[in-house]
C-alpha positions as CSV (number, residue, x, y, z in Angstrom):
1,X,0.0,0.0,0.0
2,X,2.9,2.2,0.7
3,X,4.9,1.8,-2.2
4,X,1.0,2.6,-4.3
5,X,0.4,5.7,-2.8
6,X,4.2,6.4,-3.2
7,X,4.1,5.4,-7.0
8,X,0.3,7.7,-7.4
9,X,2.5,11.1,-6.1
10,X,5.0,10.2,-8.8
11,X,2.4,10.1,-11.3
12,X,0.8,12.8,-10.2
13,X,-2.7,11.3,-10.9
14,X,-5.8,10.9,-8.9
15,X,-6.0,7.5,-6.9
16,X,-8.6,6.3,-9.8
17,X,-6.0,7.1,-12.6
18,X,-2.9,6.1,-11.0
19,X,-4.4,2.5,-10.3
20,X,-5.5,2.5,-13.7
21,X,-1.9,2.8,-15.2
22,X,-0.8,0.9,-12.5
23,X,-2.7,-2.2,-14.0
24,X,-1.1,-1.9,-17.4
25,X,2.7,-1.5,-16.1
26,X,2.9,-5.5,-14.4
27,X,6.7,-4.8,-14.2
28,X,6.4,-2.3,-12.1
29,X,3.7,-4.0,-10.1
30,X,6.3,-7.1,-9.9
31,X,9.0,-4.9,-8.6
32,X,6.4,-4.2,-5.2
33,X,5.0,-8.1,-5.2
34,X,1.9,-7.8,-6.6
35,X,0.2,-8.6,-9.8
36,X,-2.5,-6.5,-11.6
37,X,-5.7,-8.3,-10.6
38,X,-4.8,-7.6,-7.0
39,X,-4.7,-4.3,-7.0
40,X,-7.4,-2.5,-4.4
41,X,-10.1,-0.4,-5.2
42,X,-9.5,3.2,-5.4
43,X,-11.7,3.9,-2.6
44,X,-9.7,1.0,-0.4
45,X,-6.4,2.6,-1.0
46,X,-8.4,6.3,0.0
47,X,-9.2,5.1,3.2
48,X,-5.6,3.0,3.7
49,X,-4.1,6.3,3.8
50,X,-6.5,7.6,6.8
51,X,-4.7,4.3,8.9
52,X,-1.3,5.1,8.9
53,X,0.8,4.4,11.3
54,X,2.8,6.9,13.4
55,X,5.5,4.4,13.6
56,X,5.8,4.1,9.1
57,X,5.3,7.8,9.1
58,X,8.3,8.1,11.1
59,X,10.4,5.7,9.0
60,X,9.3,7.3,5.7
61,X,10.3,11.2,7.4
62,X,14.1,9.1,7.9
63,X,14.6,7.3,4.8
64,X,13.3,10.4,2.7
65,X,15.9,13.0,4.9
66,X,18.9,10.2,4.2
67,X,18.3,10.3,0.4
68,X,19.3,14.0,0.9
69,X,22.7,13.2,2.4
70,X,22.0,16.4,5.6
71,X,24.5,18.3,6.5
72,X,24.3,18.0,10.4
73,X,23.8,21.2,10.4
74,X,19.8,21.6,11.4
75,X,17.3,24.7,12.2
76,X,14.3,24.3,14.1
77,X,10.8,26.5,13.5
78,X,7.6,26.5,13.6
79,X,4.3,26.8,11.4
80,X,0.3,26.7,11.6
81,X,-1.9,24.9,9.2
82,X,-5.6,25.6,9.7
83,X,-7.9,23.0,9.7
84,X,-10.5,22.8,6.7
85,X,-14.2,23.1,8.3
86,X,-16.4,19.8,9.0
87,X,-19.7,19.8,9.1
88,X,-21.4,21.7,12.1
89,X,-23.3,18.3,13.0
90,X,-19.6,16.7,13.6
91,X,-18.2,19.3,15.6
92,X,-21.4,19.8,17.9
93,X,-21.5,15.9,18.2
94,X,-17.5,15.5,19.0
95,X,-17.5,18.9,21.2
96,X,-14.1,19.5,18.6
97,X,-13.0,22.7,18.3
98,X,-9.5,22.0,16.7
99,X,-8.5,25.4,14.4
100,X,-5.3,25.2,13.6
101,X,-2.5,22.6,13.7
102,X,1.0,23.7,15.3
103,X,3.8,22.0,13.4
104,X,7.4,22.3,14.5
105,X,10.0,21.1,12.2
106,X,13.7,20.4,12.5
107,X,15.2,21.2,8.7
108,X,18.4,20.4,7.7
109,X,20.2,23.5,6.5
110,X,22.5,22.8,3.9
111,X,19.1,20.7,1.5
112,X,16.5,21.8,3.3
113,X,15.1,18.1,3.9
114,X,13.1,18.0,7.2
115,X,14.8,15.8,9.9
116,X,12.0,15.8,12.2
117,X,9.0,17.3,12.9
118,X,6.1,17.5,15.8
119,X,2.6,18.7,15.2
120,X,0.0,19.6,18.2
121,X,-2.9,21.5,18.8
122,X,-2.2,22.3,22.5
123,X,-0.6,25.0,23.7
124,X,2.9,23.9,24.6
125,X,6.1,26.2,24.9
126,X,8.9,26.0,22.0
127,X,11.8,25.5,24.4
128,X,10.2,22.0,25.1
129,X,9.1,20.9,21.6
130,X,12.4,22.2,20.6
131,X,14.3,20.0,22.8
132,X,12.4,16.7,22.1
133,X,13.1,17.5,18.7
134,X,16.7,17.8,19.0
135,X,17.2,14.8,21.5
136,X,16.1,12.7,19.2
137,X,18.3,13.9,16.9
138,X,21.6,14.5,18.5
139,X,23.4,12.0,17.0
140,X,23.2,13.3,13.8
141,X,23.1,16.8,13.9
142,X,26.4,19.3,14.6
143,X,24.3,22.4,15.1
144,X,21.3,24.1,16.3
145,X,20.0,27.0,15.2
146,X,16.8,28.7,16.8
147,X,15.3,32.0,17.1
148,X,14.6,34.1,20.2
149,X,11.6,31.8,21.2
150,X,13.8,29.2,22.3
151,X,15.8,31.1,24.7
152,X,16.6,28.4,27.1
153,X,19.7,28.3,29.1
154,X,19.2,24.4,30.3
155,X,18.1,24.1,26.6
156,X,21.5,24.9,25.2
157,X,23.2,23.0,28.2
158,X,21.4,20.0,27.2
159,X,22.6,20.4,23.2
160,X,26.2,20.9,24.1
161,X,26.0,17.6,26.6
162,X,25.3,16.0,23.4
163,X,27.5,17.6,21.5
164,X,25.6,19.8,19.4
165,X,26.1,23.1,19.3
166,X,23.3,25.8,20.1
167,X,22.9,29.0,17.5
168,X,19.8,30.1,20.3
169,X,19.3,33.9,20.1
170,X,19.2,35.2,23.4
171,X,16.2,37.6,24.6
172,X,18.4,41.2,25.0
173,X,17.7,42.6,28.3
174,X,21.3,43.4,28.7
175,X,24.6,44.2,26.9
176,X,25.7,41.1,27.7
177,X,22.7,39.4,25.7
178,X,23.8,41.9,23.0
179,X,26.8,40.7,22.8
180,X,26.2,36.9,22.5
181,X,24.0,37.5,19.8
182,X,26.4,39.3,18.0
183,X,28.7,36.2,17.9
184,X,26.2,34.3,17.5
185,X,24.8,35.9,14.1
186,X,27.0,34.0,11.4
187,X,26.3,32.2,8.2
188,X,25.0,29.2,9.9
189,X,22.3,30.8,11.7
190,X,21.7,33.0,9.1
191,X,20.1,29.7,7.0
192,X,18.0,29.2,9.2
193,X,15.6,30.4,6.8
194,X,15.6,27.7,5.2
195,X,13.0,26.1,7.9
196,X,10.5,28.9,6.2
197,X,11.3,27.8,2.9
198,X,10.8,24.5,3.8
199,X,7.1,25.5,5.1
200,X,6.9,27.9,2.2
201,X,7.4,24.9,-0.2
202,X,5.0,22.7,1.7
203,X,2.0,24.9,1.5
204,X,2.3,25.7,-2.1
205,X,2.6,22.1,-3.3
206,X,-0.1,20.2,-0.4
207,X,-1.9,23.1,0.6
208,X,-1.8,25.0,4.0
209,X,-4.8,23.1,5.6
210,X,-5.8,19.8,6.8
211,X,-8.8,17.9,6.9
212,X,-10.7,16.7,10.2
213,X,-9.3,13.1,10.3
214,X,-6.1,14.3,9.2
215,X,-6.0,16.7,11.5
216,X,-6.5,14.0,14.3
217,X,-3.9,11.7,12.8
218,X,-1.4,14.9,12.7
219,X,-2.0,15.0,16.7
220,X,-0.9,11.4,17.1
221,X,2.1,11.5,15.1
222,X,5.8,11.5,17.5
């Protein structure tokens, strides 16, 4: 199912049409271990896609970032999709008032493929997302740059006792916070616009909403 819905995005063709080439290219179909009168119905690979698993999201995010070959240098931001309206019947009957999905992303600089990434829809501080984020990245990453919201002293203890080095901004309430954000602004933190273009990139090609299941599956995901 993964390697269909993978094979429809390359196509670029509905979930009707891409399972209609599919069933005239059996080499292809033979390369995934399955033959032409197997595949699903369109409406069966539709609803496949609602199932997902957090655990083959996270592998796909890994193996898609490796293909990439990142930098270890890595910049960490944040985003809001909105959530595309259900009916009024739904949200009266599930008392959900979900608007907009928080998703906080840890981009590699250097190709801009996203290492990691945590959506919610509560209210939770960026100096905490940011560190679960990097944690579970700290093997692989040399650097971390962040803007002023993730001013966190333990924060950028924690990176360097895993050996990654924090490009935080400080807050500047005094000269001294001047002056460590004056070493700190070099070309390394400088790309960490590429976590906007990243988001930028995102919302052009898949849209800057979700639906109302997706929405739920987004809150389950790492």
């Amino acid at each position: 199912m993964v390697s269909l819905h993978c094979l429809r995005v390359y196509l670029e063709k509905s979930y009707r049409e891409a399972l209609d080439l599919l069933s005239e290219m059996p080499h292809i179909l033979g390369e995934i271990g399955i033959k032409p009168a197997d595949l699903p119905d369109h409406s069966t690979l539709v609803k496949w896609f609602d199932r997902i698993k957090t655990a083959l999201w996270r592998v796909l995010l890994r193996l898609s970032a490796q293909l990439h070959e990142p930098s270890g240098h890595a910049a960490i931001d944040a985003t809001f999709f909105d959530r595309e309206n259900a009916s009024k019947h739904y949200c009266r009957r599930t008392n959900y008032r979900v608007q907009t999905l928080k998703t906080t992303a840890l981009v590699d600089t250097d190709t801009q493929a996203i290492l990691d990434v945590h959506c919610t829809t509560e209210k939770r501080h960026d100096t905490q997302l940011g560190w679960q984020l990097a944690r579970r990245n700290a093997g692989e990453i040399a650097s971390f740059a962040a803007d002023k919201g993730y001013d966190w002293m333990e924060l950028r203890e924690k990176l360097r006792d895993k050996g990654v080095r924090p490009l935080i901004k400080h807050r500047e309430f005094r000269p001294i916070d001047h002056a460590h954000n004056a070493r700190i602004d070099g070309p390394q933190y400088r790309q960490r616009a590429m976590c906007e273009t990243a988001f930028s990139t995102i919302k052009r090609t898949l849209g800057d909403a979700v639906r109302e299941l997706g929405t739920v599956n987004f809150v389950n995901l790492f």
